[in-house]
N, C-alpha and C positions, 0 to 999 in steps of 0.2 A: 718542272725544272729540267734545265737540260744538260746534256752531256758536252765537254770541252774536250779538247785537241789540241794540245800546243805543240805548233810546227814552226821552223823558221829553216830556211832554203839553207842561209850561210851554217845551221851545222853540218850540210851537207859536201860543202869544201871543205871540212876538216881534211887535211893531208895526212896520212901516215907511213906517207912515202913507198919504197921498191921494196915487196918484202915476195916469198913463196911461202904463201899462209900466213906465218908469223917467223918465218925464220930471213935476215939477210942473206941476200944474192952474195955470192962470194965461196971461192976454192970450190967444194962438191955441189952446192949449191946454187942449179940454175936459174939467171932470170926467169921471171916470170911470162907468160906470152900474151897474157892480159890484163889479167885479176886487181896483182898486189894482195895486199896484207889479206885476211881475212876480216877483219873491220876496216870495211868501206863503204862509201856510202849505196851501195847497189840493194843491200836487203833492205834496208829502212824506204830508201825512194820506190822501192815496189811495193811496200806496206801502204805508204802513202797514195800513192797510184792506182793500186788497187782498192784503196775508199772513196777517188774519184770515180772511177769508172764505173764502181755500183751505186754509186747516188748517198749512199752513206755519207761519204763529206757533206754531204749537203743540208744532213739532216743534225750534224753535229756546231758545237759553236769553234769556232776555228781563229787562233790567238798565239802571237804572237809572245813574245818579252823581253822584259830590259835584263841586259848582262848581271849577272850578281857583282855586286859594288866589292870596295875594297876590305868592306868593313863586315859585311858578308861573306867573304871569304877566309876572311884572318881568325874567324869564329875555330875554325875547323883546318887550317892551314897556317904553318909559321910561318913569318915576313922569309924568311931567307930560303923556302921555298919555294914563296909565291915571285920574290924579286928574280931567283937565276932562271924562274919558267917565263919569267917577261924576258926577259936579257936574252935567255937566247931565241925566245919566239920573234922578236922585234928582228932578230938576224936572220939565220939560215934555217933555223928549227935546231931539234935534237934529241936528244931520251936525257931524261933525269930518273929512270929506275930502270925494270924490268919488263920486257915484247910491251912498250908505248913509247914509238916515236911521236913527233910533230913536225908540221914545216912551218913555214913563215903563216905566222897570225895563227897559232893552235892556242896562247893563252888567250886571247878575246872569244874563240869559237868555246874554248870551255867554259868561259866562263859565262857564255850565253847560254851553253848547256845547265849547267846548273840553276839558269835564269828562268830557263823554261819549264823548270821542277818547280820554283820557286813560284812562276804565276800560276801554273796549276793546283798549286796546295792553295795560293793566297783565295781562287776563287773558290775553289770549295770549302774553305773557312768561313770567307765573307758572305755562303750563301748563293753568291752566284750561279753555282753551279752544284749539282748533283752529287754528279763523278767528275773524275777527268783522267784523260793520259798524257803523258808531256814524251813526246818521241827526241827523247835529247841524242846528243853526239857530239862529243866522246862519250862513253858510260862512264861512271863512275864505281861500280860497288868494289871495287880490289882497291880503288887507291887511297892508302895509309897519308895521315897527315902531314910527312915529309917523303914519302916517296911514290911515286908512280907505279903501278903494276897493271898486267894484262891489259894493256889498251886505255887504262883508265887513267885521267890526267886531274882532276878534281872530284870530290867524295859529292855530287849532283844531292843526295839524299839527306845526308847530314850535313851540308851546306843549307840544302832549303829546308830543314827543319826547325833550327836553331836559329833562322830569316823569321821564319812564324813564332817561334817562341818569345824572339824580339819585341815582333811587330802584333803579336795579338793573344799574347801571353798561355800560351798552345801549351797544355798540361801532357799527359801519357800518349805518346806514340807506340803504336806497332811498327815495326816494320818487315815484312815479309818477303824473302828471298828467294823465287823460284829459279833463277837463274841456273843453267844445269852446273856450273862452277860455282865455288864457295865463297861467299858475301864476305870475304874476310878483311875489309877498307872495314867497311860498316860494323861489323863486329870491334876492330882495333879501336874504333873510335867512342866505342859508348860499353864498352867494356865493363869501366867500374861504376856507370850510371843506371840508376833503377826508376829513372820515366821511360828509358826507351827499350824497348822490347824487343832486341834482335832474333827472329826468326829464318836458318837458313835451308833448304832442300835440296839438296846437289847430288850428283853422282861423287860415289866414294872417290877420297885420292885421286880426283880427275885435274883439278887446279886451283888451288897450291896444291901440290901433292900433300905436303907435308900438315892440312890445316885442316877442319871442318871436321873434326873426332866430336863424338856427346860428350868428352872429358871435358868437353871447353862448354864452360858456365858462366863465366863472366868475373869477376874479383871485386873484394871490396864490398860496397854497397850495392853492387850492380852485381852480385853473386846471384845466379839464379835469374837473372835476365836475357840469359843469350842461350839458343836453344840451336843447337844443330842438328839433321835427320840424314845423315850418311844414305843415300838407296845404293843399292848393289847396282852395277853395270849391267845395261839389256832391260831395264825395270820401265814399264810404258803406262796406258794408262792407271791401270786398278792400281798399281806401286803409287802413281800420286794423289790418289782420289783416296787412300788407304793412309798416307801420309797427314793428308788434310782433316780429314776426318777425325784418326786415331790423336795427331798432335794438335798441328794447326788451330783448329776452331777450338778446341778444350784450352789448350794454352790462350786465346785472346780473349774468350769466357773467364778466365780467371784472372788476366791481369787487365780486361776494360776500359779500352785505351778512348782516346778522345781524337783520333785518327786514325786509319790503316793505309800504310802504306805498301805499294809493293816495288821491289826490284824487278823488272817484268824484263828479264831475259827467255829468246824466247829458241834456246839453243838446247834443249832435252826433246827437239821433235828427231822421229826417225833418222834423217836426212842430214842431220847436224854433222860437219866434219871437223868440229872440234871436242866433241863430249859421242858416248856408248848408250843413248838413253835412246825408248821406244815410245813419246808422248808424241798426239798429233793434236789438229788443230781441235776436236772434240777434248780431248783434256785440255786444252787452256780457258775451251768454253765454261766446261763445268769446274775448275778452279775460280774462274773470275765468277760465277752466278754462286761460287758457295762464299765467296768472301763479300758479297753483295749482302748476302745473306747476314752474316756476322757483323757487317757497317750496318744495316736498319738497326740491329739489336741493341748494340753496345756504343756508335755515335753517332745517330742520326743518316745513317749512311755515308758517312763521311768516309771516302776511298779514292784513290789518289794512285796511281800506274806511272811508273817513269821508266823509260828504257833502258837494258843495260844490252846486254851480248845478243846473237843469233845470224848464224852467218849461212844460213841456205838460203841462196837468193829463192827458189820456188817454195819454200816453206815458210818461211816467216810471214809472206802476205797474206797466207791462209791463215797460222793462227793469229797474227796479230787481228786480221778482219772478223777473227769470231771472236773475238776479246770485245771488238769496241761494237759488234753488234749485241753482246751483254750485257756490257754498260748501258748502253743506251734503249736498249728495249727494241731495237727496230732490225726487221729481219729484208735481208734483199735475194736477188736471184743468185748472187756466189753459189755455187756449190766447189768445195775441196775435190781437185779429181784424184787426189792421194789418201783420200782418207780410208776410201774401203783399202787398199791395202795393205795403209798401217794396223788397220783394226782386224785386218786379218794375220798379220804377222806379229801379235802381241806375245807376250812369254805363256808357256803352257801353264794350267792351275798347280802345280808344284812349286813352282817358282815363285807366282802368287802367295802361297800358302805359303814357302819361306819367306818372304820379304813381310806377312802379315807378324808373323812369329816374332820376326827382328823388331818391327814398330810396336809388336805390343811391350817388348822388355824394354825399349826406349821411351815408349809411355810410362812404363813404372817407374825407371829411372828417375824424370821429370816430375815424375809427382802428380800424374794427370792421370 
C-alpha cells in the first residue's frame, strides 16, 4: 500500500497580505523588504521542492481535492461566519479575528485546505492508502468556530473529521498536536465530546499565551478527553521523545482510537522564529515512526498528517522530508546539513532530567 500526498498549487496563493512576521507595517513598524507575514507560501513550496528533487515525489501517490462543500463546513463553522468570510473574501480580503488576514479568494483557498485533509483521511479510510499527509494552507488548528486565530481561517482537522464521520461512520479519533503552539481551535471544538481525543504538545505560554495549562481537560462528557503537555522553552529532542513516550503513546493505548491524526506543525525545530524549542528534523522522524507504530497496533495503521505552522524556510523541508520518508518507508540521498548541529546544541542532562520530572507528575495527573 502506498503512501499519499495531497498537494494543490492554489493553496499556495493563499494571500496574507503586507505584514513584518506577523505584525502590520505601520507607525514603528517597517515594511517588510521581502518576506511578509511569516505564513507564506515559501516553507511549504520548499517542502514540496524538496520531495521533487530527491525522487521521493515520485515514489509517493500525489492528489489533489475537491474544496470542503458548504455542508462540510457548517458541521464545525456557524453560517454567519462562514457567510462574512465569503463577503469579504469575494471583495478585498480582511481579518475576522486575531494575526489571520486574507486577500481576494482566501475563503475558496480554505476551503480547499480543509479539502485536502478531507481526501487524505477519505483515502486512508477507504484503504486506499496506508498513510498520508495533506500539506494544507491556511492551517487550521487555532481557529475557533466563529473566530479566526494565528493565521488560521478554518479548523482543516475537525472539518475533515466529522466529513468522515458523515461519510463512513468514522467511530474514535485521536488527534495529535505537535505543533510548537497550542492546538487550541481543536481543543475549543471537541471539548465536551468523548470520541475525539485531543492531544496537544507545545512550548509553554508560547501561543495563546493564555491556553495550553494540564488544568484543561475537556467538560462534560468530553472530561477527560483533551490532554495538554506544557514543555519548558529550549526543550529539543529527548523533551519530545520523553513527551511521547511518557504521555502520548499510553494515552492512545488507552483510549484506541479508530484513526490518528496529527496536527503536523513543523515549528519546535531549532531555527523556528516564532516558538523557543530545540527539535530537528531527527525528532520529527522518530515522532512519526513511534506513531506509526501505535496506528499498526490500535487501527490498522491508520494515520493521517495535515499541516499546520513552521515558518523556517531552510528547516521545514528537512523535517517535513524526514516525515514523509517515514511514512513511506523509502530512504533517499537528503542528508540535513543542520542536523549535527542541532544535535549538538541540545539542552544539557539537567534540563533533560527536569523536564523528565515535570512529564512524569503530568503522567500522574492523567491517570497514565
Amino acid at each position: 500500500m502506498t503512501t499519499g500526498f495531497c498537494f494543490d498549487e492554489r493553496t499556495l496563493w493563499h494571500s496574507t497580505g503586507e505584514a513584518a512576521l506577523f505584525l502590520r507595517p505601520g507607525g514603528w513598524i517597517q515594511p517588510p523588504a521581502g518576506g511578509g507575514a511569516a505564513e507564506n507560501p515559501e516553507t511549504k513550496r520548499r517542502f514540496k521542492n524538496l520531495l521533487e528533487v530527491s525522487g521521493l515525489w515520485r515514489k509517493l501517490t500525489v492528489e489533489s481535492g475537491e474544496a470542503a462543500t458548504d455542508e462540510a463546513l457548517r458541521r464545525i463553522h456557524p453560517v454567519g461566519y462562514l457567510t462574512e468570510f465569503k463577503r469579504l473574501s469575494d471583495a478585498d480580503g480582511g481579518i475576522l479575528g486575531e494575526e489571520s488576514p486574507f486577500g481576494h479568494g482566501g475563503y475558496d483557498i480554505a476551503a480547499l485546505s480543509a479539502g485536502l485533509a478531507m481526501h487524505a483521511m477519505d483515502r486512508v479510510l477507504t484503504g486506499a492508502w496506508r498513510n498520508a499527509y495533506s500539506l494544507s494552507r491556511p492551517p487550521g488548528h487555532h481557529c475557533m468556530p466563529d473566530h479566526s486565530m494565528g493565521f488560521c481561517l478554518m479548523a482543516n482537522i475537525p472539518v475533515a473529521i466529522e466529513e468522515m464521520k458523515a461519510r463512513h461512520g468514522l467511530g474514535k479519533v485521536a488527534v495529535v498536536d505537535w505543533d510548537v503552539h497550542h492546538g487550541n481551535g481543536t481543543q475549543a471544538i471537541y471539548w465536551e465530546r468523548p470520541d475525539v481525543l485531543t492531544i496537544s504538545v507545545h512550548q509553554n505560554a508560547c501561543y495563546p499565551v493564555h491556553l495550553g495549562s494540564t488544568a484543561e481537560r475537556g467538560a462534560g462528557a468530553g472530561e477527560g478527553a483533551n490532554i495538554n503537555i506544557p514543555l519548558l522553552p529550549g526543550g529539543g529532542h529527548e523533551s519530545y521523545l520523553a513527551a511521547m513516550d511518557r504521555i502520548i503513546l499510553p494515552a492512545l493505548e488507552r483510549f484506541r482510537p479508530d484513526l490518528i491524526v496529527v496536527a503536523s506543525g513543523l515549528d519546535a525545530n531549532g531555527l523556528d522564529p516564532l516558538a523557543r524549542m530545540m527539535a530537528h528534523s531527527g525528532t520529527y522522524r522518530a515522532m512519526t515512526a513511534r506513531l506509526m507504530q501505535a496506528a499498526d497496533a490500535l487501527c490498522a495503521g491508520r494515520l493521517v498528517l495535515v499541516h499546520e505552522g513552521g515558518y523556517s524556510e531552510v528547516m521545514v523541508p528537512f523535517c517535513g522530508h524526514a516525515i514523509m520518508e517515514t511514512l513511506s518507508g523509502q530512504q533517499t540521498a537528503v542528508v540535513d546539513p543542520l542536523l549535527d548541529l542541532l544535535q549538538a546544541q541540545q539542552p544539557p542532562p539537567e534540563f533533560d532530567a527536569l523536564e523528565s520530572r515535570r512529564l512524569a507528575a503530568m503522567a500522574d495527573a492523567f491517570g497514565l
